[in-house]
RODO-2510 file (C-alpha; in nm, 4 decimals, decimal comma):
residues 362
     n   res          X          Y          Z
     1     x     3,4520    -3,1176    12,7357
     2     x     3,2291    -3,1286    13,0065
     3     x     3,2853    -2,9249    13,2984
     4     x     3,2945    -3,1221    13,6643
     5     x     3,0457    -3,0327    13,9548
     6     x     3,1679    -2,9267    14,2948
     7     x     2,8268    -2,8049    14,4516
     8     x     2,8073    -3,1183    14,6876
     9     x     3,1851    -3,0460    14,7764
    10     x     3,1225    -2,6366    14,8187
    11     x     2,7598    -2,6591    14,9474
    12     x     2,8959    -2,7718    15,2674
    13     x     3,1030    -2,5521    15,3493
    14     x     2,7900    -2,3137    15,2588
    15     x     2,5738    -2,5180    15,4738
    16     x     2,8495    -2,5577    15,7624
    17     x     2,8767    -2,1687    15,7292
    18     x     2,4620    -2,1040    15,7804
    19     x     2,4562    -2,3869    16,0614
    20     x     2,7148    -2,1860    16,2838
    21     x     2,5382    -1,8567    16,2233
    22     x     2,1799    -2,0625    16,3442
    23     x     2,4522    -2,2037    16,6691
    24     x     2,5435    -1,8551    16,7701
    25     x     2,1376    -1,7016    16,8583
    26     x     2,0314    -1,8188    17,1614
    27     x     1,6866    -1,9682    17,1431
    28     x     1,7433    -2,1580    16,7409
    29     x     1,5068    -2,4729    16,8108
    30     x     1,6997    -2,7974    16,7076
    31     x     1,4299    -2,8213    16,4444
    32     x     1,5494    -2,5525    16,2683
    33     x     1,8801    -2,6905    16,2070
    34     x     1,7379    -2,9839    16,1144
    35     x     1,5495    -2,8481    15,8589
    36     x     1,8541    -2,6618    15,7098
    37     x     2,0118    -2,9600    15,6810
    38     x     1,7581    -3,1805    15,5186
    39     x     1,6617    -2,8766    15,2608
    40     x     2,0536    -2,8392    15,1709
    41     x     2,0796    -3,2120    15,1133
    42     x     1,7190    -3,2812    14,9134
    43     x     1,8618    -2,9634    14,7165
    44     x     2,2219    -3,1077    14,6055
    45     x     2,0438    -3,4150    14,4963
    46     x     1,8060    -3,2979    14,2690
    47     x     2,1673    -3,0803    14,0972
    48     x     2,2948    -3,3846    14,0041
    49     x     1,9962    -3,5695    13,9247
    50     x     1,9442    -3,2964    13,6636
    51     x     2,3028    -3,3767    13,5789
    52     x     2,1839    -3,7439    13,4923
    53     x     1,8960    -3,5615    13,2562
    54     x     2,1464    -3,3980    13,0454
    55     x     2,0761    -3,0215    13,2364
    56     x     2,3435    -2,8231    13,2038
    57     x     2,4897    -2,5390    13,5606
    58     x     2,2320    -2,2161    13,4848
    59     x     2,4471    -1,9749    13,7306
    60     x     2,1662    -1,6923    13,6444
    61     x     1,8813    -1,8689    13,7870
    62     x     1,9017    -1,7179    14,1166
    63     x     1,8134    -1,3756    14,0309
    64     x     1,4218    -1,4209    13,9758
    65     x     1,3287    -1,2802    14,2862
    66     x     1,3990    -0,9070    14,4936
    67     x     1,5969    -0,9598    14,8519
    68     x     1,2923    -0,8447    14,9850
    69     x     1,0918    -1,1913    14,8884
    70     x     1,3600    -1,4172    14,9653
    71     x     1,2374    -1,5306    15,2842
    72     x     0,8574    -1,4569    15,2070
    73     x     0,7550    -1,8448    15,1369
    74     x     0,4627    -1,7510    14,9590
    75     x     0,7010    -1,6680    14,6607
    76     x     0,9242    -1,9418    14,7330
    77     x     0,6844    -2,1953    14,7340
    78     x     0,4608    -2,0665    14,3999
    79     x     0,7607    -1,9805    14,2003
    80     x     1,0092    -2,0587    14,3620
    81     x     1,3157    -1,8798    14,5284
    82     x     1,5249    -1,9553    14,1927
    83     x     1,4442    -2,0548    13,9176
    84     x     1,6251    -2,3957    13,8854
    85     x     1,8000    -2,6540    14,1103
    86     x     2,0814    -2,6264    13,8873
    87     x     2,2674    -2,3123    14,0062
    88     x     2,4840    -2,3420    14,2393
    89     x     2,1903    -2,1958    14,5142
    90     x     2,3373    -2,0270    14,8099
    91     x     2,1381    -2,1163    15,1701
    92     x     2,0037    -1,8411    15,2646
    93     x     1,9676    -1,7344    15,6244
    94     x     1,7530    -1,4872    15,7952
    95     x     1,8543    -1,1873    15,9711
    96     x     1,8123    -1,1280    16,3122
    97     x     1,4457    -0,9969    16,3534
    98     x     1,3294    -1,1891    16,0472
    99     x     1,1133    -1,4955    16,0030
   100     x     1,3148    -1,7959    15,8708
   101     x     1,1833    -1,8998    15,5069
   102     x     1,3032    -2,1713    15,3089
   103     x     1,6920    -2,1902    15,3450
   104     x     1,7258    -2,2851    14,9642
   105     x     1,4988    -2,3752    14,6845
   106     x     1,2380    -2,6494    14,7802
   107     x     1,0915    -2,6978    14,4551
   108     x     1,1975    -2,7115    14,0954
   109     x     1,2227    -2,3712    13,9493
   110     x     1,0440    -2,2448    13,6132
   111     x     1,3962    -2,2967    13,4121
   112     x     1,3671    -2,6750    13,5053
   113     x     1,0514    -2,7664    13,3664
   114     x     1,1077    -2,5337    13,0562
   115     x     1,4321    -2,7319    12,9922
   116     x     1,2784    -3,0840    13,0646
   117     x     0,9561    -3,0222    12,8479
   118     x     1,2245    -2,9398    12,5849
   119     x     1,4177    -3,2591    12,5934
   120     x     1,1747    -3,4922    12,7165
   121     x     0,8094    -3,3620    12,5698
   122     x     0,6597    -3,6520    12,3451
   123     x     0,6422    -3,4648    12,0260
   124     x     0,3347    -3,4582    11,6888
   125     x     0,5382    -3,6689    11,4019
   126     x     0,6350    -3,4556    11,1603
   127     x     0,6234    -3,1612    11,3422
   128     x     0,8989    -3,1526    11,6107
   129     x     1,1022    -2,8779    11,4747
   130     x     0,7909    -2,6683    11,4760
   131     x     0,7042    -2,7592    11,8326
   132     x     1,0735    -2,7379    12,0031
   133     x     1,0791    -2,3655    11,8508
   134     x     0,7701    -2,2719    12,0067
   135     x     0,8945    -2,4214    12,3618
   136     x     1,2516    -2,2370    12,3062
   137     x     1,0815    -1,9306    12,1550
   138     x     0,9780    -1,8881    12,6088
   139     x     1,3638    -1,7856    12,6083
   140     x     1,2984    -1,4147    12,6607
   141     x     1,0764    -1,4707    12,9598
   142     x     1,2686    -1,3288    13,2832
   143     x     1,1801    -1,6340    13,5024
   144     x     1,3430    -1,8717    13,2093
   145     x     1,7258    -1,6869    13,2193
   146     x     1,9809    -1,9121    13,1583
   147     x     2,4150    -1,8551    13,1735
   148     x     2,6307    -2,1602    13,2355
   149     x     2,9819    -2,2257    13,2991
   150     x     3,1373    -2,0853    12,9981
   151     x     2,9164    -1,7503    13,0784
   152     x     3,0156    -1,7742    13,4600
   153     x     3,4029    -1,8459    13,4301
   154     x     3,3990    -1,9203    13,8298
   155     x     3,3685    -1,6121    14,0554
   156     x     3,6932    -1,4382    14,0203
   157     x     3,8107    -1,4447    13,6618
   158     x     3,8441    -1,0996    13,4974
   159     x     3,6936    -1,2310    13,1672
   160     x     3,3765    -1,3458    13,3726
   161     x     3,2222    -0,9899    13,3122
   162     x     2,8062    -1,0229    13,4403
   163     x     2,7734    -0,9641    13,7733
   164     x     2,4521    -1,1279    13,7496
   165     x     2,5672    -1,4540    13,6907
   166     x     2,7725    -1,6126    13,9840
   167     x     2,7658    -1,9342    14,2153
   168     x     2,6476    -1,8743    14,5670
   169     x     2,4420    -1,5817    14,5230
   170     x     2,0681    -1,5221    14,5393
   171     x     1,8127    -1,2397    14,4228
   172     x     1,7732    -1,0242    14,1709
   173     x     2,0249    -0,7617    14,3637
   174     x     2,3370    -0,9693    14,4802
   175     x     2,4735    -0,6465    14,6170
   176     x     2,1954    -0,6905    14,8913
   177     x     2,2258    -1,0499    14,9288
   178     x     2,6003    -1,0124    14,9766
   179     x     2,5315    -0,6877    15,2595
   180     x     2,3243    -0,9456    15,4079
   181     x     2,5797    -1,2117    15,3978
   182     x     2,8450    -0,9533    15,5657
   183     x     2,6294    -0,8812    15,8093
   184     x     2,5619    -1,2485    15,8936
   185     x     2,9881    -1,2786    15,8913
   186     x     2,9948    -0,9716    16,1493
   187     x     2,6966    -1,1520    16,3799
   188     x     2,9200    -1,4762    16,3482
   189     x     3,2393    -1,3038    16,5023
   190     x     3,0453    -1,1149    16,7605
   191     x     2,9216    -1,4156    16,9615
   192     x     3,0965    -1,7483    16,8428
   193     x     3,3803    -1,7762    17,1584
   194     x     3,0366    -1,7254    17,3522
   195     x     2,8170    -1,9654    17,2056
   196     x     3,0305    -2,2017    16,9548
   197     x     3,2456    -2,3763    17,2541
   198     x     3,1043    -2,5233    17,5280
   199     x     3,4009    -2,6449    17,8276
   200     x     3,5534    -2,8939    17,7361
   201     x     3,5612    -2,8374    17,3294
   202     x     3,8865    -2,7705    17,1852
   203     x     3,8775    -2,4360    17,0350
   204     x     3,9750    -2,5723    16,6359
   205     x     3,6064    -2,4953    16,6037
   206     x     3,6300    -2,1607    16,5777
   207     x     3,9470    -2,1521    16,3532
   208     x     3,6957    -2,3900    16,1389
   209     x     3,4109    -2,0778    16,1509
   210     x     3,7084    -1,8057    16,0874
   211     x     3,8035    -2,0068    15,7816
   212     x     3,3951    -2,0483    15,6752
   213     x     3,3524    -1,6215    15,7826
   214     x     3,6821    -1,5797    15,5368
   215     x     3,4961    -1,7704    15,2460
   216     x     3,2147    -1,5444    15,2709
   217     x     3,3798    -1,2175    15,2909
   218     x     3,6109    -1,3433    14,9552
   219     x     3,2848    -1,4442    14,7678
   220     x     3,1428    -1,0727    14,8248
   221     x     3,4710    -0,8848    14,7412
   222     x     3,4501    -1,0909    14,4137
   223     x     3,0750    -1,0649    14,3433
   224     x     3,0619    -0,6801    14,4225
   225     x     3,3829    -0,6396    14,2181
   226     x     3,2220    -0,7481    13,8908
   227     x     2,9808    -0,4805    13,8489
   228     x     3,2346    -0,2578    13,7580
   229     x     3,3008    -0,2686    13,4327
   230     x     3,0333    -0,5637    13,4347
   231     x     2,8261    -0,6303    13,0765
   232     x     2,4986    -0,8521    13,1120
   233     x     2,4652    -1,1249    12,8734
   234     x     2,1847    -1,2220    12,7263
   235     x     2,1523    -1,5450    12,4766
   236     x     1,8640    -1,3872    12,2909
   237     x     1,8437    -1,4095    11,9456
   238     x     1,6919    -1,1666    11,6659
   239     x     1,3278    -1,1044    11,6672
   240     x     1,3057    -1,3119    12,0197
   241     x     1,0223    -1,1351    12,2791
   242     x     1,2021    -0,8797    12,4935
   243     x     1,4607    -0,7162    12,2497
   244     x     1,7615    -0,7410    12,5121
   245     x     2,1084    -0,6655    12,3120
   246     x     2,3507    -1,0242    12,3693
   247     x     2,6039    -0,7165    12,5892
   248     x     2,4412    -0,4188    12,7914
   249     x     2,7102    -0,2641    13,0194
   250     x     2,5784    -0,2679    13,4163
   251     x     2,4650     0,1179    13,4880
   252     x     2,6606     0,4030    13,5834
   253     x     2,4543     0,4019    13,8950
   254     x     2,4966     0,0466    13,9937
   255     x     2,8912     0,0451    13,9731
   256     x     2,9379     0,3412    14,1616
   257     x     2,6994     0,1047    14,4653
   258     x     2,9430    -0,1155    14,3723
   259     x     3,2266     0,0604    14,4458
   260     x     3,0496     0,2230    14,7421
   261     x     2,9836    -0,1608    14,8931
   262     x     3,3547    -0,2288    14,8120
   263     x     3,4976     0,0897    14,9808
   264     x     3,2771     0,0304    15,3310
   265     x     3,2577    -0,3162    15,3858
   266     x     3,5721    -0,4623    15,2069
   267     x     3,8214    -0,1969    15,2186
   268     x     3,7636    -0,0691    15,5306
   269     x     3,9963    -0,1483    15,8327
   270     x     3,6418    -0,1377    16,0162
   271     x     3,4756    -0,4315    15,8781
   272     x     3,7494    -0,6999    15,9957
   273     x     3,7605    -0,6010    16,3624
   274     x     3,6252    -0,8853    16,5671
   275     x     3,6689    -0,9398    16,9469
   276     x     4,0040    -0,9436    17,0590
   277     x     4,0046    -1,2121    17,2652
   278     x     3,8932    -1,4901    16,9751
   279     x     4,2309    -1,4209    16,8023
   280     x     4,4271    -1,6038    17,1094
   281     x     4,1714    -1,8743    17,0403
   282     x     4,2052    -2,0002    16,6865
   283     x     4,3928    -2,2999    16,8228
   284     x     4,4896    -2,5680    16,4875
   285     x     4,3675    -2,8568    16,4136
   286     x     4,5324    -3,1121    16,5858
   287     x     4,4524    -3,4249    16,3525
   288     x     4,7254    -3,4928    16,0007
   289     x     4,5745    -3,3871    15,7076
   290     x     4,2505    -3,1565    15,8524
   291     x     4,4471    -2,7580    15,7867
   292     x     4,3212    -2,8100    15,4474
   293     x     4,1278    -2,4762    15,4567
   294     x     4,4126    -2,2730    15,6197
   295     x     4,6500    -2,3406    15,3087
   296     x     4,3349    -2,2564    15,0673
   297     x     4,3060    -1,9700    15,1930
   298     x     4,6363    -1,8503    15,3389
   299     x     4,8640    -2,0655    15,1657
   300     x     5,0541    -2,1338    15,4460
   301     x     5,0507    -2,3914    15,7453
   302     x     5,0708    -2,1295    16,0463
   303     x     4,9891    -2,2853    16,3644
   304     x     4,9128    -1,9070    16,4589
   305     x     4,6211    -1,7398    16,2736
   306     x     4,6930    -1,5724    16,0130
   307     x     4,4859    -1,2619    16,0389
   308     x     4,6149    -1,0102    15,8396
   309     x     4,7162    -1,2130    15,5338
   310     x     4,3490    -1,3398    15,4994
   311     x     4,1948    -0,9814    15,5701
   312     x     4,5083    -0,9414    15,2652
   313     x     4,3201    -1,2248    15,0316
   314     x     3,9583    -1,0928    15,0805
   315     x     4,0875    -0,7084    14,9665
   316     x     4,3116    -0,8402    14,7019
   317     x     4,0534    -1,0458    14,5329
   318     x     3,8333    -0,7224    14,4741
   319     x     4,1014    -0,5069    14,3697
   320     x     4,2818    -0,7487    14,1782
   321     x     3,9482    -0,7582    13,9993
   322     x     3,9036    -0,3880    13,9473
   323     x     4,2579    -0,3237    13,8259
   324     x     4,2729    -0,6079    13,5926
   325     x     4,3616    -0,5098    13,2406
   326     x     4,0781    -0,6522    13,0885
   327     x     3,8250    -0,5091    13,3329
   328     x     3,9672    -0,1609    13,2543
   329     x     3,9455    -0,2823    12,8970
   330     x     3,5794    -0,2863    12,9353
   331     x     3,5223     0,0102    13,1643
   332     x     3,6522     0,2249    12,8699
   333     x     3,4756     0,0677    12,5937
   334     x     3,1390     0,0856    12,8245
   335     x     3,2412     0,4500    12,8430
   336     x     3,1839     0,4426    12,4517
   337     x     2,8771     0,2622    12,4675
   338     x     2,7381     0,5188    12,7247
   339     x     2,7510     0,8053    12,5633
   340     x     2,6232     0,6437    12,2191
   341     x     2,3318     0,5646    12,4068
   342     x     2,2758     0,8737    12,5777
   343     x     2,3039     0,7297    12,9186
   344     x     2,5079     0,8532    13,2636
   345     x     2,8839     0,7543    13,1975
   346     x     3,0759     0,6012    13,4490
   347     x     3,4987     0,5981    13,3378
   348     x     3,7556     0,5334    13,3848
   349     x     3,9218     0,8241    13,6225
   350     x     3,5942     0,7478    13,8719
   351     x     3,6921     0,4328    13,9083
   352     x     4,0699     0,5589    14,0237
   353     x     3,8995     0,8418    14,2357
   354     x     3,6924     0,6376    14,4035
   355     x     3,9328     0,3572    14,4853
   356     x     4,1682     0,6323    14,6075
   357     x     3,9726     0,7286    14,8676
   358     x     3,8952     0,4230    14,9944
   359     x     4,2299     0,2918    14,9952
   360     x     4,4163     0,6062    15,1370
   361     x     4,1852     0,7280    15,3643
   362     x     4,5315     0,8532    15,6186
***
C-alpha cells in the first residue's frame, strides 16, 4: 500500500515558519527571502519527481553532516547538506551572527544517485544480478543510509524507536538542530509585534506565527523524546562492510542529553514566556474556514488564544512519549543489552528521577 506524500503540504508551513524568522532581523535583503523561497520550491519538486522514478521517503538522509557544516556551503554544495531530496528536508536557517548557507539541499544527495544507478543503470546481459549486488553491496557506506516510512512511523508514535530517523530534522545531531530551532522560536517571539505588523495590518498574522512557533516547539519535544529508550536501525545484512547490528540502543550518554534538552527547554515554565503584550494581540482570523491551525493544534475554536493548552500539547507530546508503555518496554530491555555489552546503563529509575525533577521543581 503505498504511503501518500505531504512534504509540499508541510514544507510550507516549514518555509512560512523560516520566512517570518528572516521578517523579524532588521536589515534581511529582499533577496534573501527570495532565495528561500525559490530553494524550498526547486527542493519539493525534485521529492516528487523522485516519486515519479519509483524512489521511495529515506527519513535518515539528513544526518550526513555535523550542525557545525550545515551552513558551511562548501559541504553543501560537494556533498551535499543531505544526502537525498527525498527526506522530508527541514529549511534550515542561520542564527543570528552566522552567514546564511543554503536553506535546504540544492543538489541531489549521494543516496539519490546510488538509488537511480540501481534502477536505471543499463546493465552487461547475463550479468545483472552480479552487477546490482555490487551497486547494493555500497549499502554500508554512511553517506548511502536509508529508513523510510515503515522505519519512521511519523514523529510521535511510540513504536517509531530511532531518533535518527525523523521528518524535519537535519544533521547528524538533531538534538543541536532542534536547540537551534528553539532558539530561532524564542528570537521569533521576542521581536514579531515589532517587526511582523506594520499599521494598518490586522494582527491574525501573528496568531498565524504563534501557531508556526507552536509547530516547532511540538516537533522538538517529539524528536528529543525518542532518544530515550531510542534503538538505531540499520538494514545491513550479514557480511555487509561496516558490521552495524539491524538494533543498537542510543547511548547512556545521549539519553540522559536527551532528557537534559527535555527538562530545560520543554519542561521548563521558562522557555514559553514571550512578551506580554503579544498575548492581547493574537486577534482570529476573520475569514470562514482559515482557524484551521488553531483546531490542529488546540482542538478548539477559541477566539482568545489559547496559551496554556498549547504550551499543554508541546509538554504532553514529550512525556506522553517517555511514559509510553512500549518506550519503557525498550528502556528495560536496552538495560539488558547494556550490561551484556559492557557499556554505561541508563534504566529505568533514571528516567523517573530525572523527569521528577524537571516536572516538580516547587
Amino acid at each position: 500500500q503505498p504511503v501518500a506524500c505531504t512534504y509540499a503540504l508541510e514544507a510550507a508551513q516549514n518555509a512560512a515558519f523560516a520566512a517570518s524568522v528572516l521578517a523579524t532581523r532588521p536589515g534581511t535583503p529582499p533577496e534573501l527571502t527570495d532565495r528561500l523561497v525559490h530553494e524550498y520550491l526547486v527542493e519539493v519538486v525534485a521529492h516528487e519527481v523522485g516519486h515519479t522514478l519509483g524512489l521511495r521517503h529515506n527519513f535518515r538522509a539528513s544526518t550526513i553532516l555535523p550542525d557545525s557544516e550545515l551552513m558551511n556551503t562548501n559541504r553543501t554544495h560537494s556533498v551535499g547538506q543531505s544526502s537525498s531530496v527525498m527526506d522530508y528536508n527541514a529549511l534550515v536557517v542561520a542564527l543570528p551572527g552566522e552567514t546564511q548557507g543554503d536553506f535546504v539541499p540544492t543538489r541531489l544527495g549521494p543516496y539519490d544517485f546510488w538509488a537511480i544507478e540501481y534502477a536505471y543503470r543499463p546493465l552487461t546481459a547475463g550479468k545483472e544480478e552480479a552487477e546490482l549486488k555490487a551497486i547494493a553491496s555500497r549499502s554500508g557506506d554512511p553517506l548511502l543510509g536509508y529508513a523510510t516510512d515503515e522505519d519512521a512511523l511519523g514523529t510521535y508514535s511510540p513504536y517509531s524507536m530511532d531518533p535518527y530517523v525523523n521528518q524535519f530534522d537535519a544533521s547528524a545531531d538533531p538534538l543541536a538542530f532542534e536547540r537551534r530551532q528553539l532558539a530561532l522560536v524564542r528570537e521569533l517571539w521576542a521581536h514579531a509585534e515589532e517587526r511582523l505588523v506594520a499599521p494598518g495590518d490586522g494582527y491574525q498574522v501573528l496568531r498565524r506565527v504563534l501557531n508556526r512557533s507552536f509547530r516547532e516547539l511540538q516537533k522538538g519535544a517529539g524528536i528529543s523524546a525518542k532518544f530515550v529508550g531510542g534503538v538505531q536501525l540499520s538494514r545491513a545484512r550479514a557480511g555487509d562492510a561496516g558490521g552495524r547490528p539491524p538494533l543498537e540502543p542510543v547511548p547512556a550518554a545521549k539519553q540522559r542529553e536527551a532528557l537534559t534538552f527535555l527538562s530545560e527547554q520543554i519542561f521548563s515554565d521558562a522557555g514559553y514566556r514571550p512578551p506580554t503584550a503579544i498575548l492581547t494581540r493574537l486577534a482570529p482570523e476573520r475569514m470562514y474556514g482559515l482557524g484551521g491551525l488553531d483546531a490542529f493544534f488546540s482542538g478548539t475554536q477559541r477566539l482568545d488564544y489559547p496559551w496554556h493548552d498549547l504550551v499543554l500539547g508541546v509538554q504532553a507530546t514529550a512525556l506522553n512519549r517517555v511514559l509510553h508503555p512500549v518506550v519503557l518496554d525498550r528502556v528495560l530491555d536496552n538495560e539488558v543489552l547494556f550490561r551484556a555489552s559492557g557499556q554505561e546503563v541508563f534504566t529505568m529509575a533514571e528516567l523517573f528521577g530525572s523527569l521528577d525533577d524537571s516536572i516538580w521543581t516547587e
